[in-house]
C-alpha positions, -999 to 999 in steps of 0.1 A, spaced: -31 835 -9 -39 844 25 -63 810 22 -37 790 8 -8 800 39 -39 791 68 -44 757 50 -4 751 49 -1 763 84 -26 741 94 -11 712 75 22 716 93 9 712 127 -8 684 121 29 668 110 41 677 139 22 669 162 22 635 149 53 629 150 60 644 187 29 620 194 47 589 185 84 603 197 75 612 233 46 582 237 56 558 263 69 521 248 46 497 254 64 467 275 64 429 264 51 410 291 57 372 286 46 337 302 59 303 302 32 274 288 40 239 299 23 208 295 17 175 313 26 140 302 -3 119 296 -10 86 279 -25 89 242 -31 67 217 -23 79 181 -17 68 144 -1 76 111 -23 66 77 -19 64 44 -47 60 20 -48 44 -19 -68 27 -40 -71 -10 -51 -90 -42 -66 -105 -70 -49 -98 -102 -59 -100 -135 -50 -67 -152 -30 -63 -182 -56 -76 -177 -91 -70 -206 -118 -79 -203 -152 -89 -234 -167 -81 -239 -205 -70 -267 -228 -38 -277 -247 -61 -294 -276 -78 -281 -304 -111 -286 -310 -150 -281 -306 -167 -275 -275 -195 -305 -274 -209 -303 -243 -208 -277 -211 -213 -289 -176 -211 -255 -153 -221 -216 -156 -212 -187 -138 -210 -189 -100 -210 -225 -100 -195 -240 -72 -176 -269 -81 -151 -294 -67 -115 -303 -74 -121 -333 -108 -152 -323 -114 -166 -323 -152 -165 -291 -164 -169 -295 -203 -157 -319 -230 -146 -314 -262 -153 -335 -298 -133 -366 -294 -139 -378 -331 -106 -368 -343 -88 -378 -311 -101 -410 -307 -90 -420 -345 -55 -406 -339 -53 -427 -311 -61 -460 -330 -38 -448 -356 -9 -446 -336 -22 -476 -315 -15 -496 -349 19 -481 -356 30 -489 -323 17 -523 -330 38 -521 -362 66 -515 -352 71 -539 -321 63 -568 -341 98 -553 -363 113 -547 -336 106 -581 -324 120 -596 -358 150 -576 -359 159 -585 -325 159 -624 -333 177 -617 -367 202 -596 -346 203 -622 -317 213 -648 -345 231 -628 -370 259 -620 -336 261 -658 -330 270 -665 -364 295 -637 -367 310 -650 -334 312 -678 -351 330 -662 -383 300 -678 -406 287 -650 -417 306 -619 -426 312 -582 -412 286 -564 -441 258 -592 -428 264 -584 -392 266 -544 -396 231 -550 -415 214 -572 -390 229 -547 -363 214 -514 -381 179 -527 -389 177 -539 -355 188 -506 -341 163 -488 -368 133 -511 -356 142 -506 -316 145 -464 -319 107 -466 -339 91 -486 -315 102 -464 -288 88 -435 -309 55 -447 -314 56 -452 -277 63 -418 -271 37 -411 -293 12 -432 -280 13 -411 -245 12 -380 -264 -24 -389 -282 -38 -404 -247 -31 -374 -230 -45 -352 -256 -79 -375 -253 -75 -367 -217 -74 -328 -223 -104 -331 -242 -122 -337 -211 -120 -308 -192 -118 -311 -152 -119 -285 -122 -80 -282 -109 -95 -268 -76 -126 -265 -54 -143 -234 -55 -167 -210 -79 -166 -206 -111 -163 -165 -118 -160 -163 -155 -167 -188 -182 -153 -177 -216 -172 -203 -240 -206 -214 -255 -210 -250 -265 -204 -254 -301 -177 -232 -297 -143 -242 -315 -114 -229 -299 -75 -234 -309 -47 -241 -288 -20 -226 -311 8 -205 -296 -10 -200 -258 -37 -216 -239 -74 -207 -245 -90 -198 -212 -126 -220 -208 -133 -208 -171 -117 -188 -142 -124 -205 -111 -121 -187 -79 -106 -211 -47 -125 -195 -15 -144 -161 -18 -147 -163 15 -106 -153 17 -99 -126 -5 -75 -100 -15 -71 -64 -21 -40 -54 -45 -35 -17 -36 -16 9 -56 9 28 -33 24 57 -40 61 56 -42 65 87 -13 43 65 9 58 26 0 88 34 29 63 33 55 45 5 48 56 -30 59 42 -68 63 15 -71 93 3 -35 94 -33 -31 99 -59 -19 71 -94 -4 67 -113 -1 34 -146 1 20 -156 1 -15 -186 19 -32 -212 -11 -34 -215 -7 4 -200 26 12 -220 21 49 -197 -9 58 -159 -12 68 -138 -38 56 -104 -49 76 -73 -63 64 -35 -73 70 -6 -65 48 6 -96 39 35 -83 10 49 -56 -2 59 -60 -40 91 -50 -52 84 -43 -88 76 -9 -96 49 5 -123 51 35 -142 20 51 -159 20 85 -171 48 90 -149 39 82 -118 49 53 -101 32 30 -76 42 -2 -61 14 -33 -50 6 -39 -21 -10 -70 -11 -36 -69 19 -53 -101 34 -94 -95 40 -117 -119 54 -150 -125 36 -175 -140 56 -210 -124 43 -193 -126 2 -200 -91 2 -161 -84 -13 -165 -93 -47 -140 -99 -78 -130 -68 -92 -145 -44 -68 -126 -9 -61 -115 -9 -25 -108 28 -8 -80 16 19 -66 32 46 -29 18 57 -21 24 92 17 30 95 17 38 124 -3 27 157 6 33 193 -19 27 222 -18 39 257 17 53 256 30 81 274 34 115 249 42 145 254 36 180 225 66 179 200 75 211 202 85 207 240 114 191 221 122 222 205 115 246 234 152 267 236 153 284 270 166 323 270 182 333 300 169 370 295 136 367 287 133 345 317 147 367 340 120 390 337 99 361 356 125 357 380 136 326 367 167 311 362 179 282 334 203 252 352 231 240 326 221 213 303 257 197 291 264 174 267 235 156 253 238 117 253 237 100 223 198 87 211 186 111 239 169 144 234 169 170 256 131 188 272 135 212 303 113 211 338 104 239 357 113 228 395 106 261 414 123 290 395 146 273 382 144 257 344 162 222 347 173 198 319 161 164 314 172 137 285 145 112 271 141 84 247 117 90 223 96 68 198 78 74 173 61 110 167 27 117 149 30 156 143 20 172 173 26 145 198 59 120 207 59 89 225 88 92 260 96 55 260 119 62 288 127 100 311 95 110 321 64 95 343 28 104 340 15 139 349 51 154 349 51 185 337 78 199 307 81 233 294 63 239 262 75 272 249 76 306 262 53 330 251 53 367 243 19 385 256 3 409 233 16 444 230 -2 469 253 -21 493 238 -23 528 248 -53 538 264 -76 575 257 -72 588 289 -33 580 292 -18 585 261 -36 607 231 -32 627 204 -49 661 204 -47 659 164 -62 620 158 -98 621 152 -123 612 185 -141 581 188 -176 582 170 -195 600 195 -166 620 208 -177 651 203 -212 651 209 -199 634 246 -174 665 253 -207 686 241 -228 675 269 -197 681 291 -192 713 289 -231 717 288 -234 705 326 -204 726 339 
């Protein structure tokens, strides 16, 4: 018992001590310091990135509007070729003996139509006369009507077969290289419902394309002429500029997230860029050079009268703020003074002063609380906290030299 009541004793003091420690301790003060900053001239920029495919700037495919076999093949892959060159031709058998066929209808019928004309021409001057009657001259009139609308169709259709002999020879539409060639001579293909594609000939791979996917919370910030960067993974060592030169309005969905194209312009000297390619790009949204900034949160900075006072300086009155300015405050002396800027654009920690401030003027950043002061061992210390680690053994040889 008489164990338990020492411990308890002991116990007690220890709680009171403590808390006269922290009731009677001195507050530590908050000492605090105003931070400003000088205007200087910086150059800055805001960036998106996305991903896109390289292609070429014109891209034709070639095809044919005939059916037919593939008899002969002129080019292969990376072929450069010029605008009417031969490219292929197709087996002209069939054609060829359509075209005398209709070439012998159209024959055909203008020699009745010829006839029919002169029994027309003659038949009229006879019923002018009233020598022949109204059945005879409705006759002549119908067979010669019948005879003009089929020799106008067999000449319809005589432009028709020639330009389906034409198609069988196929011709380059453009000069440049061929990038894809989708048939093997002996081939038959069939122009039914769509067009067959025979080649896919690039215009200039020297002027090429990247269509980039952008992300529809970055699309607002990009617009026609920005500047762009890229590199794809064949030569991850080398980077590739651009232009944007359009901004597509149509917008694609996959899986739910959507994207809009963007089109960006890249020269191609060395060939390097080639179809299909993925291009890493880097948009720049935003570039300023050389203009005068200052820290962003100098905009922000809210002077208090109080805390200022304790560094014996004083805030003037700022008044209204005019409209499209923002107001930053100087320190001129000990006194805090107002002063309304322009701003332009802003890339997080800095904002361009287009018109307020010169260079090397210094603004008020923020103001600043110091850390709080600690108390020190020989000031302010507990008789009940533990000592130091090698306390003890230090008030040990202490009291050993007195």
């Amino acid at each position: 018992m008489n164990k338990r009541k020492i411990i308890m004793g002991i116990v007690g003091l220890c709680v009171v001590g403590g808390i006269a420690f922290f009731l009677l301790r001195k507050p530590a003060g908050k000492a605090v310091r105003l931070e400003t900053a000088t205007t200087e001239r910086s150059s800055f920029s805001n960036a998106i990135v996305a991903t896109g495919t390289v292609e070429p700037v014109v891209e034709v495919e070639v095809g044919t509007q005939v059916s037919g076999i593939i008899d002969n093949l002129y080019v292969d892959y990376n072929s450069v070729v010029k605008k009417g060159q031969l490219l292929a031709e197709m087996d002209k058998i069939n054609l060829v003996a359509e075209l005398q066929s209709k070439q012998a209808s159209l024959a055909s019928s203008k020699t009745e139509f010829e006839y029919q004309e002169k029994n027309y021409a003659r038949s009229k001057v006879l019923y002018e006369k009233k020598l022949i009657s109204d059945t005879d001259y409705e006759t002549a009139t119908y067979n010669y009507e019948k005879a003009k609308n089929s020799y106008e169709q067999n000449k319809a259709d005589m432009v028709k077969v020639k330009r389906n002999l034409e198609y069988a020879t196929i011709l380059s539409p453009i000069d440049g290289v061929v990038i894809n060639r989708a048939v093997e001579a002996g081939q038959t293909v069939a122009a039914g419902f769509s067009t067959p594609t025979l080649f896919t000939i690039a215009n200039d791979l020297t002027q090429m394309r990247v269509i980039a996917d952008v992300d529809e919370a970055d699309i607002g910030n990009v617009e026609e002429g920005q500047s762009v960067k890229f590199y794809v993974d064949a030569y991850p060592e080398d980077i590739f500029e651009g232009t944007v030169t359009q901004v597509r309005l149509e917008a694609i969905v996959e899986s739910n997230v959507v994207t809009y194209e963007v089109v960006i312009s890249a020269y191609n000297p060395e060939l390097k860029l080639k179809p299909g390619l993925t291009a890493n790009v880097t948009i720049y949204t935003l570039e300023r050079n050389n203009v005068l900034t200052i820290p962003t949160k100098a905009l922000r900075f809210v002077p208090d009268p109080e805390l200022l006072s304790s560094l014996n300086l004083t805030v003037e009155k700022a008044g209204d703020t005019p409209e499209g300015k923002k107001l930053i405050w100087q320190q001129k002396g000990q006194v805090l003074t107002p002063q309304f800027v322009t701003t332009g654009a802003v890339n997080g920690s800095l904002t361009e002063i287009v018109e307020g401030l010169t260079d090397k003027e210094e603004v008020v950043v923020e103001l600043k609380a110091a850390s709080q002061v600690l108390p020190t061992a020989s000031t302010e210390k507990s008789p009940f906290m533990p000592s130091p680690p090698g306390g003890n053994n230090n008030r040990k040889n202490e009291s050993k030299e007195n």
